[in-house]
C-alpha positions in Angstrom: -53.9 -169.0 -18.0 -53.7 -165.3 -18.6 -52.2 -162.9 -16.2 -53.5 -159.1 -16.4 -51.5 -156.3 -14.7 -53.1 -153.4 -13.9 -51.3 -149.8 -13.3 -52.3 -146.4 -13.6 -55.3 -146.1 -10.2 -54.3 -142.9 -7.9 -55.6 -140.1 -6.3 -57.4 -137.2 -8.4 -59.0 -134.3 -7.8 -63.0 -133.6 -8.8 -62.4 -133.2 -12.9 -59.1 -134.2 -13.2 -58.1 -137.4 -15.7 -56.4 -140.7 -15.2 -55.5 -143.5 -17.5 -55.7 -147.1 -16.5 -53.5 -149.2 -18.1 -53.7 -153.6 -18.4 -51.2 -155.6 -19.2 -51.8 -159.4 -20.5 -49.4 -162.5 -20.7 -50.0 -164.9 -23.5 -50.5 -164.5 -27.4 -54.0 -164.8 -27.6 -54.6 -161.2 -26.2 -55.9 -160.3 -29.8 -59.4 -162.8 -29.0 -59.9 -161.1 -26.1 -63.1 -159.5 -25.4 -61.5 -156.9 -22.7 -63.2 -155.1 -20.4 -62.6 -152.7 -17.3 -64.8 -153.6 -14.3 -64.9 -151.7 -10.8 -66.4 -152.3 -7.2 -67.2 -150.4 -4.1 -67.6 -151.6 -0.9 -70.6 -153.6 -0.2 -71.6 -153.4 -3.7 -71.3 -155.6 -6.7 -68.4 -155.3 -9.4 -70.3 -153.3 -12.5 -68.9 -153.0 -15.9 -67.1 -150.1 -16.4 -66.7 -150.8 -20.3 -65.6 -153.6 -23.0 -63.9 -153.5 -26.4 -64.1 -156.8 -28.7 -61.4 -158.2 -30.5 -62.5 -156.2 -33.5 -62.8 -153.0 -31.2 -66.2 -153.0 -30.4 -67.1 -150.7 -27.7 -69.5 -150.7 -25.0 -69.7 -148.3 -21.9 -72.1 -148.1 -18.6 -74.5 -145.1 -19.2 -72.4 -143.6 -16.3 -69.2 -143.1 -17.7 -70.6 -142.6 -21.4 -68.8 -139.1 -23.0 -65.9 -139.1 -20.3 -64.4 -142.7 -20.7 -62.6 -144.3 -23.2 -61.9 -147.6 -23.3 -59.0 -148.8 -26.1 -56.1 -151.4 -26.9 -53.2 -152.2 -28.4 -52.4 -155.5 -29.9 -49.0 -155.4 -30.5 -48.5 -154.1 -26.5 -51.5 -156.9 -24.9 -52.6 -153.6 -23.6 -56.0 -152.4 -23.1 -56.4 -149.0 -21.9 -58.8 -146.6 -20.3 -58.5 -143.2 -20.8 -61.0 -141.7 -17.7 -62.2 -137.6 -18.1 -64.0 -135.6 -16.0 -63.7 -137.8 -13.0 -66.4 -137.6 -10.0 -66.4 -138.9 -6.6 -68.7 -141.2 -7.8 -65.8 -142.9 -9.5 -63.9 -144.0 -6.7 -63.7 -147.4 -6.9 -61.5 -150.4 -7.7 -60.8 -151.0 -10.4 -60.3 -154.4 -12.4 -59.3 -155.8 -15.5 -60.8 -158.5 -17.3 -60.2 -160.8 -20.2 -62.6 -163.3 -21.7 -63.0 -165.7 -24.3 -65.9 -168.2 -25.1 -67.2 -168.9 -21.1 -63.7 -168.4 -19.7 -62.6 -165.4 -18.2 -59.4 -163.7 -16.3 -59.2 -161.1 -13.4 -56.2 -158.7 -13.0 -55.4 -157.7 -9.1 -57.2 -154.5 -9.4 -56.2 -150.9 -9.3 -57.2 -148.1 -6.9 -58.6 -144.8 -7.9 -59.8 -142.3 -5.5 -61.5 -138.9 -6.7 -61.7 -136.6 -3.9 -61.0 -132.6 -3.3 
């Protein structure tokens, strides 16, 4: 069982930057495939962005150029580092950490962009 702590959602103004942060129990955080999910209401979660255990990235076309996805294994952290924010961003936000077909969920993390 892995537990994922997330911290770092808020309120921002149009443009503006936040980092999300993740924390992870356990010491297999270095296998993880990590990734940053969010979700609206009444729509389904997307990906938001991955990084592999070798640090492979991948990002939704709608966040590609103003997100950043990272982590640090020696901190079971996975970060991401979000630019340039629109409305459009405001979402939940959610961790995730996977490995073969099994896969973790942190509690989620609120960020609002709005004037």
């Amino acid at each position: 069982q892995v537990q994922l702590v997330e911290s770092g959602g808020g309120l921002v103004q149009p443009g503006g930057s936040l980092r999300l942060s993740c924390a992870a129990s356990g010491s297999l955080f270095r296998l993880y495939v990590m990734g940053w999910y969010r979700q609206t209401p009444g729509k389904q979660r997307e990906l938001v962005a991955s990084i592999t255990s070798d640090g492979s990235t991948n990002y939704a076309d709608s966040v590609k150029g103003r997100f950043t996805i990272s982590r640090d294994n020696a901190k079971n952290t996975v970060y991401l580092q979000m630019n340039s924010l629109r409305a459009e961003d405001t979402a939940v936000y959610y961790c995730n950490a996977a490995i073969t077909v099994v896969g973790y969920w942190g509690q989620g993390t609120q960020v609002t962009v709005s004037s």
